[in-house]
N, C-alpha and C positions, 0 to 999 in steps of 0.2 A: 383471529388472534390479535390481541390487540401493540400495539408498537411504541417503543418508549421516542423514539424521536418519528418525525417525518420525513418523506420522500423531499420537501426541499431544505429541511436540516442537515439530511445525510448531504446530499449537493454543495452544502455551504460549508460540512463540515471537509470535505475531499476538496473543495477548490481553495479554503486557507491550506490546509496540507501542503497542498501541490505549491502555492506561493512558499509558506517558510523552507519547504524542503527544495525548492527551484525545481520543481518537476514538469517536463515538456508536455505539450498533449492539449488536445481540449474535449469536454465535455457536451455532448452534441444534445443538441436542442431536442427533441424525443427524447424526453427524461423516461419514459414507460420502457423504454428501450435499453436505456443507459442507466439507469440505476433499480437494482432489483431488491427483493427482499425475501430472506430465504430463513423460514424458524430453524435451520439445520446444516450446518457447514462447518468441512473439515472438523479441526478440531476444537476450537470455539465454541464456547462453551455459552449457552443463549443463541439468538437468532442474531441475524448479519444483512448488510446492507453491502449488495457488490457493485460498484462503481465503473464502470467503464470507460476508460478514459484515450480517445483517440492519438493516435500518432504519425507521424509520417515516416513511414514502408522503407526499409532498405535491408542490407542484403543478409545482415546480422541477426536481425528479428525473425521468429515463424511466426507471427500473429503480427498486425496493425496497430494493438492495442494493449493494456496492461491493467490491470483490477486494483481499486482500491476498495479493501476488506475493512468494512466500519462495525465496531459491537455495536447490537442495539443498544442493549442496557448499559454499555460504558459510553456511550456517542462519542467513542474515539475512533482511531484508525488503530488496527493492530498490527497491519501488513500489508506488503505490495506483491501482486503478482506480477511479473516484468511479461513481456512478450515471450519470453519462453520457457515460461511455466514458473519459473523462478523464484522463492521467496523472499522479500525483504525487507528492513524496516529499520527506515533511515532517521524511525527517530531515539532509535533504541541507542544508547551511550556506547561508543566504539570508543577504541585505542588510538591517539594520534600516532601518526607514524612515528614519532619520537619514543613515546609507550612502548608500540610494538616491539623498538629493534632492542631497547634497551632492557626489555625483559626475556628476548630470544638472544641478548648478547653471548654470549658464553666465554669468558676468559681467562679460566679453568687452564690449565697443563695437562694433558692427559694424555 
C-alpha cells in the first residue's frame, strides 16, 4: 500500500508538533521502532502514522511514553495519546479560562 507522506515526514511532522505545542519527550533514534504505520486505526478515517515519543517515568503515568496519531492523507497530527491511554489534542481551539467561567456564569435568581 502505498503512503502519502514518509517515515521521516511523519518524524518531522511530530517533532514541530511537539515544539509549538511545548510537548516533553524525545523521539528515539530506532525510528522502525518509534514510528509505525498502520492502514487502520481507531477511528480515523485512512491510514495513520503512530509516533512514540519517550518520557521520563514517575508515579502519575502507566506507560513511559505517549502516541502522536498523524493522518496519512492529512500529514497532520489529529491526536495525542498521553501515557494513560488518554486522548488529546492541543491543537484543537479550547475556551480561555475567561470563556469558560463566563459562559458557566449563571446570575440568574432562582
Amino acid at each position: 500500500m502505498g503512503t502519502n507522506i514518509t517515515l521521516s515526514m511523519a518524524l518531522s511532522i511530530a517533532k514541530d508538533y511537539m515544539s509549538k505545542y511545548d510537548l516533553s519527550g524525545d523521539i528515539l533514534e530506532n525510528l522502525e521502532r518509534t514510528i509505525r504505520f498502520y492502514s487502520d486505526f481507531d477511528s480515523i478515517t485512512g491510514s495513520v502514522w503512530l509516533v512514540m515519543v519517550s518520557i521520563t517515568p514517575n508515579d502519575f503515568f502507566a506507560e513511559n511514553e505517549y502516541t502522536i496519531v498523524i493522518s496519512d492523507k492529512e500529514a497532520s497530527v489529529k491526536y495525542i495519546i498521553d501515557p494513560n491511554g488518554h486522548v488529546h489534542s492541543p491543537h484543537l481551539e479550547t475556551l480561555t479560562h475567561d470563556e469558560f467561567d463566563s459562559q458557566w456564569n449563571d446570575d440568574s435568581d432562582q
